[in-house]
N, C-alpha and C positions, 0 to 999 in steps of 0.2 A: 793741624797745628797752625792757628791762625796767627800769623805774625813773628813764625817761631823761621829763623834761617841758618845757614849753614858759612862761616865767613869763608872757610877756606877748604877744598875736599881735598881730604888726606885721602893717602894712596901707599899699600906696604911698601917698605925698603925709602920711604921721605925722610928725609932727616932734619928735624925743626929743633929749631935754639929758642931755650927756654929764658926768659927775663930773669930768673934766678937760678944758680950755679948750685947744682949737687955738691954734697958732701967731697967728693971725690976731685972736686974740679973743674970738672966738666961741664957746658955750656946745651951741649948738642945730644940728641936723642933721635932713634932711631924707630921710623914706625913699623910695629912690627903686624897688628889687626887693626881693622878699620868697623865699624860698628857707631853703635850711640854708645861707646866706650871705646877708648883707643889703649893700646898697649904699646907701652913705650919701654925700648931697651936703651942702656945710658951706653952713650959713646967711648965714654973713658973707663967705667966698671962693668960693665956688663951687665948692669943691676936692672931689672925689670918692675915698670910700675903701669898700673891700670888710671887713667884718669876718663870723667867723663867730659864729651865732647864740648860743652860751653867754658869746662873750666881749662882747657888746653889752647882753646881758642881765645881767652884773656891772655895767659898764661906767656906764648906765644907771638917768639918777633920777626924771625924768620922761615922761609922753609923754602928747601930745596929739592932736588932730583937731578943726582950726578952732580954736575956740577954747575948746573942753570941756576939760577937764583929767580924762584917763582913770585914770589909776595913778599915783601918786606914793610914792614909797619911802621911809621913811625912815631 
């Protein structure tokens, strides 16, 4: 995959904040599989969505582990 990159390597249990807030509220999402699709549990409802990797990598302004603050965009 010539020219094809990876911005940020998610890793289960990360928690990334998304540029647009779920129904419910909530900012932050929790990852739950890592693949060329990520599965994401919502922080605030527990609601589980599949997104693929380029579009979560837009998507995406934060992301953390514990309480480090890894990448931040801005």
């Amino acid at each position: 995959m010539a020219g094809k990159f990876f911005l940020f390597q998610y890793e289960k249990d990360d928690v990334v904040k998304m540029r647009k807030k779920h129904p419910c509220g909530s900012f932050e999402w929790k990852v739950m599989t890592v693949g060329s699709e990520i599965k994401l549990e919502c922080c605030g409802c527990k609601r589980m969505m599949v997104m693929d990797r380029p579009t979560i990598e837009k998507a995406t302004s934060l992301v953390r582990r514990g309480d480090q603050v890894i990448t931040e965009k801005t």
